[in-house]
Phi, psi and omega in degrees: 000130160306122170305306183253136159291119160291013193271288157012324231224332211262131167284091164354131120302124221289136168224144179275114169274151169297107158315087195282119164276112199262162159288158177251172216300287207304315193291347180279311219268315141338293207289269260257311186302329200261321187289332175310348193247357177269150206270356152275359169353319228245332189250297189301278197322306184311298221294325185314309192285322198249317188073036164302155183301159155308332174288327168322268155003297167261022127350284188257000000 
């Protein structure tokens, strides 16, 4: 056993957060119009419409 945690000691990195902007309908709707031609076309609409995790996602 170690007298000390060395974690104790490790300096963070600073992170800039982000403001999250959700999309709006018509921009939703863009997205899903353009995607229909992508051959995952079919995987964005699930993610769009229900908004399962990325591991969900790659599930299926």
């Amino acid at each position: 056993m170690i007298a000390a945690n060395p974690a104790l000691g490790v300096r963070l990195p600073v992170i800039d957060a982000h403001e999250f902007e959700p999309w709006t309908p018509e921009q939703v709707g863009a997205f899903l119009d353009r995607a229909a031609q992508h051959r995952l076309g079919a995987l964005f609409e699930i993610a769009v419409l229900t908004g399962p995790r990325r591991a969900e996602l790659l599930a299926l």
